[in-house]
TORKOL-4160 file (C-alpha; in steps of 0.2 Angstrom, whole numbers, padded with zeros to 4 digits, m for minus):
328
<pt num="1" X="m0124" Y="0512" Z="0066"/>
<pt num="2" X="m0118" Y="0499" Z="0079"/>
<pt num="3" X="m0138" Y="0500" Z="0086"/>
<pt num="4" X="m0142" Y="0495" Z="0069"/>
<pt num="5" X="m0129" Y="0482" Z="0069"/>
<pt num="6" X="m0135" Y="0473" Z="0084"/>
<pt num="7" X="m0151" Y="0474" Z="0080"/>
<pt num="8" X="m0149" Y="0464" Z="0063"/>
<pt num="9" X="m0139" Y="0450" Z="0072"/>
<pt num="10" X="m0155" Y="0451" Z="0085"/>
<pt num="11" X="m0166" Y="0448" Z="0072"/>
<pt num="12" X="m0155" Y="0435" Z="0063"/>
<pt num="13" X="m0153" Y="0424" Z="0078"/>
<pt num="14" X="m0168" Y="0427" Z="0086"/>
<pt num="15" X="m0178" Y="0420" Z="0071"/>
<pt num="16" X="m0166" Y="0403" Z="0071"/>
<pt num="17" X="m0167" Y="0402" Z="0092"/>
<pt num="18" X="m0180" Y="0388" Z="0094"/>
<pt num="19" X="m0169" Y="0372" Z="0089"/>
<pt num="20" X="m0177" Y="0354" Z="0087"/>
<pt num="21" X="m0166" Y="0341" Z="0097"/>
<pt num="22" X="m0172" Y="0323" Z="0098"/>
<pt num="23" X="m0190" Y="0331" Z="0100"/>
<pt num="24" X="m0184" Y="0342" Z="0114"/>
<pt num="25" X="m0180" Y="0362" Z="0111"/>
<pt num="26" X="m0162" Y="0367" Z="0112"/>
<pt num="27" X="m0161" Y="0385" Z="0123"/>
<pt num="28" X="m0143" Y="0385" Z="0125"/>
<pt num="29" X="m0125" Y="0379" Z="0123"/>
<pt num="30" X="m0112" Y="0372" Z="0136"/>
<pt num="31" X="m0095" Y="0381" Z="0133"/>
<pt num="32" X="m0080" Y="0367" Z="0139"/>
<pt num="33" X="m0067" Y="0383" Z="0139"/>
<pt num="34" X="m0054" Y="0378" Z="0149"/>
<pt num="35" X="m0062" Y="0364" Z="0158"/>
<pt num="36" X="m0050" Y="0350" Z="0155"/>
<pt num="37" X="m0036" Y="0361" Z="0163"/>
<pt num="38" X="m0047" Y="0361" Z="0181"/>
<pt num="39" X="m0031" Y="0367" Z="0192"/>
<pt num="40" X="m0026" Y="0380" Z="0180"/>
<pt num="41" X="m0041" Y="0390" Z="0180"/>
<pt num="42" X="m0036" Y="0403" Z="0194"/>
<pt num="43" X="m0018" Y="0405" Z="0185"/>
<pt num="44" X="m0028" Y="0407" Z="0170"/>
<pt num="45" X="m0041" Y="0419" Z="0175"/>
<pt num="46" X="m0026" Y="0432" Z="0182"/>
<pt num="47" X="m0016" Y="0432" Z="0165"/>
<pt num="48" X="m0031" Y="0435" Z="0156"/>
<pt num="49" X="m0037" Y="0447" Z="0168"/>
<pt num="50" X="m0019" Y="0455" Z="0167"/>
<pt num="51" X="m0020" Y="0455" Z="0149"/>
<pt num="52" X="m0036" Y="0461" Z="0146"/>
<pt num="53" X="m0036" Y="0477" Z="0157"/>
<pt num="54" X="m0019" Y="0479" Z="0148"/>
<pt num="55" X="m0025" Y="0478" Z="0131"/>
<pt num="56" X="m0043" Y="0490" Z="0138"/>
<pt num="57" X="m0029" Y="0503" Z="0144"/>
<pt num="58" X="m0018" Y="0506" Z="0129"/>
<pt num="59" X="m0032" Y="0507" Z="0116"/>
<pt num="60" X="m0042" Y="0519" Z="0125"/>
<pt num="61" X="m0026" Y="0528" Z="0129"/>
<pt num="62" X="m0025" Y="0530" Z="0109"/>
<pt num="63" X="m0042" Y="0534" Z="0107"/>
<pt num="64" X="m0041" Y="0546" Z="0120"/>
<pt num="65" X="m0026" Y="0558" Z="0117"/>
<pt num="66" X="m0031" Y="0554" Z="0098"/>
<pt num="67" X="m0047" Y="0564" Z="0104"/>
<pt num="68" X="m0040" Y="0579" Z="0114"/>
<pt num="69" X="m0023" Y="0580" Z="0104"/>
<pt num="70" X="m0027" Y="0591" Z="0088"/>
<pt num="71" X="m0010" Y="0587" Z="0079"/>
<pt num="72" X="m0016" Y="0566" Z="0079"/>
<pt num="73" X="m0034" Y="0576" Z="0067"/>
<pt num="74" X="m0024" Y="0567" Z="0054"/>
<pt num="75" X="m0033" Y="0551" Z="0042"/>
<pt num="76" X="m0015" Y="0539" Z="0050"/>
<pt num="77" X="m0021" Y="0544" Z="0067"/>
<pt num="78" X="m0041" Y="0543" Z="0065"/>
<pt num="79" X="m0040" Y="0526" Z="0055"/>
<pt num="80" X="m0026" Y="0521" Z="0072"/>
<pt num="81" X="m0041" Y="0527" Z="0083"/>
<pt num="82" X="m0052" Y="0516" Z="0074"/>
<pt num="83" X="m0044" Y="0501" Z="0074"/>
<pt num="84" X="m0042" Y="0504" Z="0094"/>
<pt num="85" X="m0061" Y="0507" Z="0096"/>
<pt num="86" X="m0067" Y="0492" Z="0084"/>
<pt num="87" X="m0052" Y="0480" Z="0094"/>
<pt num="88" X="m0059" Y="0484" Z="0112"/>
<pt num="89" X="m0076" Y="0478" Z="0106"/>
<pt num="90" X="m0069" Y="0465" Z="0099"/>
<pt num="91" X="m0062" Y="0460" Z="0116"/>
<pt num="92" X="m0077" Y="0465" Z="0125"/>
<pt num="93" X="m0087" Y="0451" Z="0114"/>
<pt num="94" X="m0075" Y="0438" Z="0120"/>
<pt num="95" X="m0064" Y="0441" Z="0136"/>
<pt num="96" X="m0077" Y="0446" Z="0151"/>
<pt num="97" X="m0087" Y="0430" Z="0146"/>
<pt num="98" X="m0072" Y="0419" Z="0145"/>
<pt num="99" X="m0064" Y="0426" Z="0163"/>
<pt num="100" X="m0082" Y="0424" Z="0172"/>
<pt num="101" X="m0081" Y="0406" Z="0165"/>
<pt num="102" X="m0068" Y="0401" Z="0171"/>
<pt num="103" X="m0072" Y="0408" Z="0190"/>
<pt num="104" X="m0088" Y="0397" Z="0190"/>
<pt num="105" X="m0095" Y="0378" Z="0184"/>
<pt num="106" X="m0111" Y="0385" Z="0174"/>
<pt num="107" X="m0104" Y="0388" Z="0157"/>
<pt num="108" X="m0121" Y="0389" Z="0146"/>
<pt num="109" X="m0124" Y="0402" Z="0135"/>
<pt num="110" X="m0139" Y="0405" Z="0126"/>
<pt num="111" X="m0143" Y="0402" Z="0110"/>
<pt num="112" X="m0148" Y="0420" Z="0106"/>
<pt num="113" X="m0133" Y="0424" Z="0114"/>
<pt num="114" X="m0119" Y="0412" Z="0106"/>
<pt num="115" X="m0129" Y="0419" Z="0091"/>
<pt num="116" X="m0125" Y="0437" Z="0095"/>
<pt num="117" X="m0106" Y="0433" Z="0101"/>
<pt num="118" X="m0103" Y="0424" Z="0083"/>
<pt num="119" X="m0109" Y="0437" Z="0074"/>
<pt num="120" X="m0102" Y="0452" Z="0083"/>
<pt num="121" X="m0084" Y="0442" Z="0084"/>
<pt num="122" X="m0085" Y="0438" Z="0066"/>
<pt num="123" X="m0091" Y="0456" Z="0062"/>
<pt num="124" X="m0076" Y="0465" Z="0071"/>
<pt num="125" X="m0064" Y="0453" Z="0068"/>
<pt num="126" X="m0068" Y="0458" Z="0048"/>
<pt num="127" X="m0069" Y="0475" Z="0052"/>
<pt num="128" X="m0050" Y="0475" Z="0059"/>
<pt num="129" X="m0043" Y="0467" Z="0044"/>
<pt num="130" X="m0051" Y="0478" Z="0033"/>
<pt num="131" X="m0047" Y="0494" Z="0043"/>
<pt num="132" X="m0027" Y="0486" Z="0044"/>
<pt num="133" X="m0031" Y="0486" Z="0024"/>
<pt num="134" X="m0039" Y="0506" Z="0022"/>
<pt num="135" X="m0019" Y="0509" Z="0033"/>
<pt num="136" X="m0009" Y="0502" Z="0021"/>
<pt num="137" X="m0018" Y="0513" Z="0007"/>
<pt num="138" X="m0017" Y="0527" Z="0016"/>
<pt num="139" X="0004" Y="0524" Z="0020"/>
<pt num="140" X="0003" Y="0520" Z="0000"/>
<pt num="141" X="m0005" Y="0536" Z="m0004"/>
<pt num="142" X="0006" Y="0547" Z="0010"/>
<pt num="143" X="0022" Y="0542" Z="0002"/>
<pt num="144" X="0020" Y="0535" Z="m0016"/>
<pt num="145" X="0007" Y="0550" Z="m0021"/>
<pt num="146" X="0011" Y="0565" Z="m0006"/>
<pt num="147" X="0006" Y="0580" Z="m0018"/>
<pt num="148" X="m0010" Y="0573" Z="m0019"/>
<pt num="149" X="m0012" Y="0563" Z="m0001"/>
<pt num="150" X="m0020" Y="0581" Z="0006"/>
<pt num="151" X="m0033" Y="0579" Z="m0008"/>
<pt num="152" X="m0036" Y="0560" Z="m0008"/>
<pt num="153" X="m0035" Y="0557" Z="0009"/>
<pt num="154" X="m0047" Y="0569" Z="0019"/>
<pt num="155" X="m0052" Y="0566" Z="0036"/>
<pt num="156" X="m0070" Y="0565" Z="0029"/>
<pt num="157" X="m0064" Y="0553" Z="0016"/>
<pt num="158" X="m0060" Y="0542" Z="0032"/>
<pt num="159" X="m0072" Y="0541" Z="0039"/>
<pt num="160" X="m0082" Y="0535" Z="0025"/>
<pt num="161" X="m0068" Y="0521" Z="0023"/>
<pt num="162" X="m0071" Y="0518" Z="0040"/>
<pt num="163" X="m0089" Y="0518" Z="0039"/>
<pt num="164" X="m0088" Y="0503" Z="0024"/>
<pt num="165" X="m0075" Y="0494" Z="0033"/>
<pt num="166" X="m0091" Y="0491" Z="0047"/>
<pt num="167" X="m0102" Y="0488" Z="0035"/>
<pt num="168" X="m0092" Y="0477" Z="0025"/>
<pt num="169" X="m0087" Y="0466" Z="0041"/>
<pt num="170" X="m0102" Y="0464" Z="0047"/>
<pt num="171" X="m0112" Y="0462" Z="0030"/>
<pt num="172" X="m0101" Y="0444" Z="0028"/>
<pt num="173" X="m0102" Y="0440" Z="0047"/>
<pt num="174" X="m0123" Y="0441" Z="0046"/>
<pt num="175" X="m0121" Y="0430" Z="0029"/>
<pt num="176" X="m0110" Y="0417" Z="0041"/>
<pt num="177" X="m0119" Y="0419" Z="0055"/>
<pt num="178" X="m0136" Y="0416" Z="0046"/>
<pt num="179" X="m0130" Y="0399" Z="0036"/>
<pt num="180" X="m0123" Y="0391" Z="0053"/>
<pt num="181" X="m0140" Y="0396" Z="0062"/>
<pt num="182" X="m0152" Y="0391" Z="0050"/>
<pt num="183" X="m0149" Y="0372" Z="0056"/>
<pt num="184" X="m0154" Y="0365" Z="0069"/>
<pt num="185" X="m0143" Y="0357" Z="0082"/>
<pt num="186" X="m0141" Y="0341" Z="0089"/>
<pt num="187" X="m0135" Y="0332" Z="0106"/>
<pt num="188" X="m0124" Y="0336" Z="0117"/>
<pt num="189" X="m0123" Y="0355" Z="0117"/>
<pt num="190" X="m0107" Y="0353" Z="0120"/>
<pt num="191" X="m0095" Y="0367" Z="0112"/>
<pt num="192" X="m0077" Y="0364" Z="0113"/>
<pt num="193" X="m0071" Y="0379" Z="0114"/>
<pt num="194" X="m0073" Y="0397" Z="0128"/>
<pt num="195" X="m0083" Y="0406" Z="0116"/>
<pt num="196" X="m0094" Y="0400" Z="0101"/>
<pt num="197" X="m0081" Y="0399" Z="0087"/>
<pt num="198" X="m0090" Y="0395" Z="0073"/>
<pt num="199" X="m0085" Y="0379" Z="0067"/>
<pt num="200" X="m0086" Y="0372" Z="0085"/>
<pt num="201" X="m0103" Y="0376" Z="0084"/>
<pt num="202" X="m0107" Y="0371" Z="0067"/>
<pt num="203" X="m0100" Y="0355" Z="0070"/>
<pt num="204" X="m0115" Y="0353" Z="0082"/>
<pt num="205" X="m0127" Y="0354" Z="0067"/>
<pt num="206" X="m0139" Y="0341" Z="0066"/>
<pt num="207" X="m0139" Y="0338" Z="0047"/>
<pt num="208" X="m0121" Y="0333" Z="0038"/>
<pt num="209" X="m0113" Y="0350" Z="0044"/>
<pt num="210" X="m0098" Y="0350" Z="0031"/>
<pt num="211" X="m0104" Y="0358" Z="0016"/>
<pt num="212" X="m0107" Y="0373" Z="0031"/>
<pt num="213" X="m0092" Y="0372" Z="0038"/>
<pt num="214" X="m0084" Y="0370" Z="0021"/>
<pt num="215" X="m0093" Y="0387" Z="0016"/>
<pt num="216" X="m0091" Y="0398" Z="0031"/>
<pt num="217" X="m0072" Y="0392" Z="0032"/>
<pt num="218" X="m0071" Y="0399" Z="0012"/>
<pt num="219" X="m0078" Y="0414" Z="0015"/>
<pt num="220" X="m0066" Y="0417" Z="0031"/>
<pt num="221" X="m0053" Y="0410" Z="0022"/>
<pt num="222" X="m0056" Y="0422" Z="0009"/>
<pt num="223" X="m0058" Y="0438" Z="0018"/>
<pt num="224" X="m0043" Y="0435" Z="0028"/>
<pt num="225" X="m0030" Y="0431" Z="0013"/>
<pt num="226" X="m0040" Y="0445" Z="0001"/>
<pt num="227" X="m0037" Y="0460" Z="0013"/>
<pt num="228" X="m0020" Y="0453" Z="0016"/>
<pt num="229" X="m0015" Y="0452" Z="m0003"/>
<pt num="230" X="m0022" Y="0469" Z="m0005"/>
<pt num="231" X="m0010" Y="0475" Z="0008"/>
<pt num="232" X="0005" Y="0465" Z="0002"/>
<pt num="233" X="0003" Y="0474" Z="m0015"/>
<pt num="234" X="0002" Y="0491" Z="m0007"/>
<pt num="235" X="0019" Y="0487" Z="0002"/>
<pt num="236" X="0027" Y="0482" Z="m0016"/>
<pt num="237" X="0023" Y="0498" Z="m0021"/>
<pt num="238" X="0030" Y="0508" Z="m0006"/>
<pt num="239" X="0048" Y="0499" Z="m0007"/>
<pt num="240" X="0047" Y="0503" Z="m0026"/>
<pt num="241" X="0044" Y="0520" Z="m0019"/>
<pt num="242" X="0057" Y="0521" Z="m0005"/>
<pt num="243" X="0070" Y="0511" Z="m0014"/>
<pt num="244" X="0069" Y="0526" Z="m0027"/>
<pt num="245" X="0072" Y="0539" Z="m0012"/>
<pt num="246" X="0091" Y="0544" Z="m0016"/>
<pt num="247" X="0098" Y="0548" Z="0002"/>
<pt num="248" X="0097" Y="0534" Z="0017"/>
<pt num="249" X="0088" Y="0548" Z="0029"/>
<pt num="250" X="0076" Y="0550" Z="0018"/>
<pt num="251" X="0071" Y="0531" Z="0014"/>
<pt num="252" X="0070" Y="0529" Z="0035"/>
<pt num="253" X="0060" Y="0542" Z="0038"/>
<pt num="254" X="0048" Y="0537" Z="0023"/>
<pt num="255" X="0047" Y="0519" Z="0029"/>
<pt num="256" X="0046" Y="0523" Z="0047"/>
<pt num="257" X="0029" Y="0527" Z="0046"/>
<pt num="258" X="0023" Y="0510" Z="0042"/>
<pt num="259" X="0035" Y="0500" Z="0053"/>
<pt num="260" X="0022" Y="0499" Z="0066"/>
<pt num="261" X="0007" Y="0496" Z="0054"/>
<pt num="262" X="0019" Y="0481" Z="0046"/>
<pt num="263" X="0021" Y="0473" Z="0062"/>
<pt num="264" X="0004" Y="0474" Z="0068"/>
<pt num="265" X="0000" Y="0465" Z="0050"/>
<pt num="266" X="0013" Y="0452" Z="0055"/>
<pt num="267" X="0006" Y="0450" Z="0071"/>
<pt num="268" X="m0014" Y="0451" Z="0065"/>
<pt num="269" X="m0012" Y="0440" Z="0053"/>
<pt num="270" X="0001" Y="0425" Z="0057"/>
<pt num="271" X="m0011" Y="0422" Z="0071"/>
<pt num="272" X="m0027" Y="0422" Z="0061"/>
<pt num="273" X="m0018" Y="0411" Z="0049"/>
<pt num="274" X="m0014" Y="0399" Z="0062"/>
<pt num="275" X="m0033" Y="0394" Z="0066"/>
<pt num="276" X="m0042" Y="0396" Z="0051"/>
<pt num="277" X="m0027" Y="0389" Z="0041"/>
<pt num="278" X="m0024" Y="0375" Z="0051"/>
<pt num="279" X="m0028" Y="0356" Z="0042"/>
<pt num="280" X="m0041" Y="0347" Z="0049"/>
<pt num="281" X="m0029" Y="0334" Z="0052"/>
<pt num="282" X="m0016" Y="0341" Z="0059"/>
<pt num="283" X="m0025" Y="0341" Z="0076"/>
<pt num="284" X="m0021" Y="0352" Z="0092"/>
<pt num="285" X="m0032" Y="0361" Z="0105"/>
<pt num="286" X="m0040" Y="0372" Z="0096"/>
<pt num="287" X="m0044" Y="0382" Z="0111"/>
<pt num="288" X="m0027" Y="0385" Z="0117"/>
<pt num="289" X="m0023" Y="0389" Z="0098"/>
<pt num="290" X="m0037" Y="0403" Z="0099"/>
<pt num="291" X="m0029" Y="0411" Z="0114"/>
<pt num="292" X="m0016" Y="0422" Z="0103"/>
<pt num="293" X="m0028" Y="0430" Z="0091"/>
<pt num="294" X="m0041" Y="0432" Z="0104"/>
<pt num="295" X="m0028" Y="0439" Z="0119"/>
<pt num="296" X="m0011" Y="0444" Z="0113"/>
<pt num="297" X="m0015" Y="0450" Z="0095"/>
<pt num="298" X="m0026" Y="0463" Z="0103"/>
<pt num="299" X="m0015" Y="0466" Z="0116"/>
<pt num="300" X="0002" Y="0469" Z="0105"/>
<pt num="301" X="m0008" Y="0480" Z="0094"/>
<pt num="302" X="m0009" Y="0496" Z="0103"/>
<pt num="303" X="0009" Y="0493" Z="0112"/>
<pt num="304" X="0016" Y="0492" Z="0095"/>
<pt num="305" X="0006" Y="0509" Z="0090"/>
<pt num="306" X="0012" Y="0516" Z="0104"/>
<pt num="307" X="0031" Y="0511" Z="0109"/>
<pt num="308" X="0035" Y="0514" Z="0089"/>
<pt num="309" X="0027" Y="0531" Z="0088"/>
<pt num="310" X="0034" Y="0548" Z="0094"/>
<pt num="311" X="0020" Y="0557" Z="0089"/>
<pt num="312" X="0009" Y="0545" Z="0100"/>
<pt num="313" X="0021" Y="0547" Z="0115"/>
<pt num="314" X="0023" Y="0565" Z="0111"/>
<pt num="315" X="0005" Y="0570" Z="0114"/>
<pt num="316" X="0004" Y="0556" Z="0128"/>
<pt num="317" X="0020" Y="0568" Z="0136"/>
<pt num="318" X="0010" Y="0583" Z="0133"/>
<pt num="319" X="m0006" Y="0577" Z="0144"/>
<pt num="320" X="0004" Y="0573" Z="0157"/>
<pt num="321" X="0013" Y="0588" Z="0158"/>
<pt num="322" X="m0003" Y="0596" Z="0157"/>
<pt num="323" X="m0010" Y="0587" Z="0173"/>
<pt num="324" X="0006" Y="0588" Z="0183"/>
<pt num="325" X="0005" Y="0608" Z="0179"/>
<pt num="326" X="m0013" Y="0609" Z="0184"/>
<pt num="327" X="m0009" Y="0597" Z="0200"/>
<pt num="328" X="0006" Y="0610" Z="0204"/>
């Protein structure tokens, strides 16, 4: 599936690669990153770094003992594991090019390759939010229906979900991806941002780049608040649900399943919103207002999946007991 992704963002960008600038042909972009902060750039690169193999250790932790434990074969668990395997591409799309920028002067980037990093970032990005969504139905299903959650919610069942929610990311990040490459692009190649973001890089258009702009930022606009109406309404109905529950142990223990989901939403979201909700007038550095949902939302992610969970530290206990008895 993912060969099949990359290969249709390949074809897409490949096909819109050879741009026509003032009669010479564009091959790539210059990323400013975090250029205009020159005596930051170390400090920067070692909280990145820090963060990143932070973020790369807790979500393959969760994918791993979500793997080798047999008790987390469960849809919560497999949909958990698939959020952590579509957030550390998402970081891998990003991060390692952004920390090599900032070590070195050459920041150009292809434009096959700001192409490809668009498309992927976009496509991951939409997968997360929608795989956020298929968790909120399946806490829905779990606690407003549970005689039937065995039935409705099989582990072969999501895996299909999971399966759409690539599709469906990925299906509106080529559509994106195609109108802002189907231009060509004018002098300077400047991008004003550390990965190519796409309205930085739309901006760069050579004809009036607003009705673009104006139709990418919809559709964003438009995934981003309709999977997170689609979750709100699921939690409506699972406070009508726990709020019916007659005794308070059994309202805490319904509701403490989703606590962490809720607060990855929080998190998710409230830092999307920021960027792509932001006025155009309101102004700001939209680099450093990238850094949350591109570094920390990631990184927060499987720490709250993990601190919040006892089943999550229970199997974690269970392979290190394992080692340290095979050690003995």
């Amino acid at each position: 599936m993912e060969n099949g992704i990359f290969i249709c963002c390949f074809f897409q960008i490949s096909d819109m690669q050879t741009m026509k600038v003032n009669q010479t042909t564009l091959k790539e972009f210059i990323l400013a990153g975090f250029s205009v902060y020159p005596h930051g750039q170390i400090f920067l690169f070692v909280v990145f770094l820090c963060f990143y193999l932070l973020t790369l250790t807790g979500n393959l932790a969760i994918m791993g003992l979500t793997w080798v434990d047999r008790s987390l074969h469960t849809p919560m668990y497999l949909f958990l594991g698939a959020l952590s395997f579509s957030e550390t591409c998402y970081t891998l799309t990003i991060i390692p090019k952004m920390l090599a920028d900032l070590l070195t002067q050459n920041r150009s980037i292809s434009v096959t390759g700001c192409g490809l990093q668009m498309c992927f970032f976009l496509g991951l990005g939409g997968t997360n939010c929608i795989v956020l969504t298929l968790m909120g139905y399946d806490r829905f299903l779990a606690i407003c229906n549970p005689l039937r959650y065995p039935l409705l919610m099989t582990n072969v069942v999501c895996g299909q979900f999971v399966a759409s929610a690539w599709a469906g990311g990925f299906f509106i990040s080529l559509i994106e991806t195609a109108l802002i490459f189907r231009a060509s692009f004018c002098s300077p190649n400047l991008v004003k941002h550390f990965f190519c973001h796409m309205r930085a890089v739309v901006r760069l258009s050579c004809p009036d780049s607003d009705l673009t702009e104006s139709i990418v930022t919809v559709i964003s606009v438009s995934g981003l608040m309709g999977t997170f109406l689609l979750i709100v309404i699921t939690y409506v109905f699972i406070l009508s649900t726990v709020f019916r529950i007659p005794s308070a142990k059994g309202k805490r223990k319904a509701f403490s399943t989703c606590v962490s989901h809720l607060s990855v939403v929080v998190v998710h979201f409230g830092f999307a919103a920021i960027v792509y909700l932001k006025p155009e007038a309101s102004g700001g550095d939209d680099t450093l207002m990238a850094v949350p949902y591109t570094v920390i939302t990631p990184f927060l992610s499987p720490l709250i999946f993990s601190l919040r969970n006892k089943d999550m530290k229970n199997a974690l206990r269970k392979v290190l007991g394992k080692r340290s008895f095979l050690n003995k």
